[in-house]
C-alpha positions in Angstrom: 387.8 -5.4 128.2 385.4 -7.6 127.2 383.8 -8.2 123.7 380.6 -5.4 124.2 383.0 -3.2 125.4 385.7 -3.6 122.7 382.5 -3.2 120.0 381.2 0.2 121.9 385.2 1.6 121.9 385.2 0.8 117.9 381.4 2.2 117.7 382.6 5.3 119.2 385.8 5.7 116.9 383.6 5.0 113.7 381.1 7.9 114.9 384.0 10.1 115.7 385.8 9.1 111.9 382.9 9.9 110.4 384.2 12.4 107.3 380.2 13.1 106.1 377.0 13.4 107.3 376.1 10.6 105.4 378.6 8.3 106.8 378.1 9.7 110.5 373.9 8.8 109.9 374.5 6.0 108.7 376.3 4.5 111.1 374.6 5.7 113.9 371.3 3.9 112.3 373.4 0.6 112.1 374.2 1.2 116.0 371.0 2.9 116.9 370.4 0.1 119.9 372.9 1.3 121.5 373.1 4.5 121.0 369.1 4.4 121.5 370.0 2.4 125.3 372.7 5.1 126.1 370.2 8.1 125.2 372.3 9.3 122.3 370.2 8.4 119.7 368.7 12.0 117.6 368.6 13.6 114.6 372.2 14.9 113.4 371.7 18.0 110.9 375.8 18.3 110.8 379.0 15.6 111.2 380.1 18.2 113.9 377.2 16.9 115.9 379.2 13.7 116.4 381.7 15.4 119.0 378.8 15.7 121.3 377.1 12.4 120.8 380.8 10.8 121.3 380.8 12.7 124.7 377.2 11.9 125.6 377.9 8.5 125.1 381.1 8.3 127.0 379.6 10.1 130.2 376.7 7.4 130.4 379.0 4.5 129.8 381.2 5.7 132.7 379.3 8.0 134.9 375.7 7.7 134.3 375.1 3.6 134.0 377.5 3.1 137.2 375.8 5.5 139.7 374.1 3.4 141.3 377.2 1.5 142.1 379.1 4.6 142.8 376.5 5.8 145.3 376.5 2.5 146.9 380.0 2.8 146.9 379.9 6.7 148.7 377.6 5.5 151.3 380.2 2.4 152.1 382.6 5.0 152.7 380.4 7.2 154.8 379.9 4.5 157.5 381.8 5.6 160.5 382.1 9.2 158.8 385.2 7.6 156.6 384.3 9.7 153.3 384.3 12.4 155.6 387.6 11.9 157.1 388.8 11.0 153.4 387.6 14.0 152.3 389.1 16.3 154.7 393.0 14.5 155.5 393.0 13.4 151.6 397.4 12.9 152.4 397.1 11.8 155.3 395.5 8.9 154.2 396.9 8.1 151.0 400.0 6.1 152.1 397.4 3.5 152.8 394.8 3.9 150.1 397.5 4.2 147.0 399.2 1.7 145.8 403.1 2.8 144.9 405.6 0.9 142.7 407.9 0.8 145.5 410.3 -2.2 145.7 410.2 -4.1 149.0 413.6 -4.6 150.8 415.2 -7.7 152.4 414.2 -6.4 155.6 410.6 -5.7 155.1 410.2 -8.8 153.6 411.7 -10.6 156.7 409.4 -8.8 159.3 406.1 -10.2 157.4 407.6 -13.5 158.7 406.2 -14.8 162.3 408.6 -17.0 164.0 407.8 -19.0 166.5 411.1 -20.5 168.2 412.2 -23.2 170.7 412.9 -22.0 174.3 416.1 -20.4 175.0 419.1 -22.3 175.5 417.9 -25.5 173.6 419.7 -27.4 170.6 416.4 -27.1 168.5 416.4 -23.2 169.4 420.4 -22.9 168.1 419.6 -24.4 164.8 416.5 -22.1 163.9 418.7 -19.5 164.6 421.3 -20.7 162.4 418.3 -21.1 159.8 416.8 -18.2 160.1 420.7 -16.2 159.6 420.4 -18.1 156.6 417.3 -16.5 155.3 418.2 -13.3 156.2 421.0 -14.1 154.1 419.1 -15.6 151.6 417.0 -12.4 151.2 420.0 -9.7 151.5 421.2 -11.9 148.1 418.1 -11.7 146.3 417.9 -8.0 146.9 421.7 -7.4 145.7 420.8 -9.8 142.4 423.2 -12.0 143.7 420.3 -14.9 143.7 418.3 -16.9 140.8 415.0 -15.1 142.6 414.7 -11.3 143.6 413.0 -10.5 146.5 409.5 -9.7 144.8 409.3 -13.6 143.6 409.9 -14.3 147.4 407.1 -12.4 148.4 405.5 -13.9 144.9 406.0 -17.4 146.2 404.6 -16.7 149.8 401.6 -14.9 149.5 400.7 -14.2 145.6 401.8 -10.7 145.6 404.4 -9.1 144.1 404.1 -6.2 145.9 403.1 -5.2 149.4 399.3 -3.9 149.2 399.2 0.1 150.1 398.5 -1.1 154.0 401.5 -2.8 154.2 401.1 -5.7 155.5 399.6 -8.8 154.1 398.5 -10.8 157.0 399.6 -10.6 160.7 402.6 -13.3 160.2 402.9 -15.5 157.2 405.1 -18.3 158.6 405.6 -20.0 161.4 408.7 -22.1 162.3 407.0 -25.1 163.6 
């Protein structure tokens, strides 16, 4: 949050504390700007009045000042009838649109990894084996907690996330051998 927002939050927690009408008028006068930019700004005859200017405020701050943005947004998603689809397999699309606190195992972490290895049969080919037994290794120890790293700072330390994004995948291989 930045500093306007932090100031409209404390705003709206002053007009919602008021105990008096006097104290709810005269803060909305010392806020009347904004109040006045939101639309809230009117007459209060009673401090019960400030329950409905609160929630008049709220719903332009979030809903009404954004809707341009959120329409933009809706008609993104209804290129190539995607809002549609959203809107009618709502599960069967949520694996990939929902981000879950899952933690990635050894193995996934290992598949994100392209190698690309020496021919069969050749002396360079039998050592990136041996390496690459090494990392799996490596990554069955840090998923046990048997390393200094677990296998979220792995996947930290090779693409800047700590978890896989709700697609999956992060790119189509991340590392080659060569």
């Amino acid at each position: 949050m930045d500093q306007k927002d932090i100031g409209s939050w404390s705003t709206m927690q002053m007009i919602e504390n008021a105990a008096s009408l006097d104290a709810l008028q005269e803060c909305m006068m010392r806020h009347s700007t904004m109040l006045q930019t939101a639309g809230c700004l009117r007459h209060v005859a009673t401090v019960e009045e400030k329950k409905e200017i609160v929630s008049d405020y709220l719903q332009w701050y979030i809903i009404d000042r954004n809707s341009s943005v959120i329409k933009r947004f809706r008609d993104g998603l209804s290129t190539l009838e995607f809002l549609n689809a959203l809107q009618q397999h709502p599960t069967l699309l949520a694996p990939v649109l929902y981000h879950s606190e899952s933690r990635i195992t050894a193995s996934e972490l290992e598949r994100l990894f392209k190698t690309d290895l020496s021919p069969l049969g050749s002396n360079r080919r039998l050592k990136e084996s041996q390496t690459m037994a090494y990392w799996a290794d490596y990554l069955l120890d840090c998923e046990e907690d048997q390393a200094a790293v677990s296998v979220e700072d792995v996947l930290m330390f090779a693409t800047g996330l700590s978890s896989l994004p709700p697609s999956g995948s992060v790119t189509n291989g991340l590392w080659n051998s060569k």
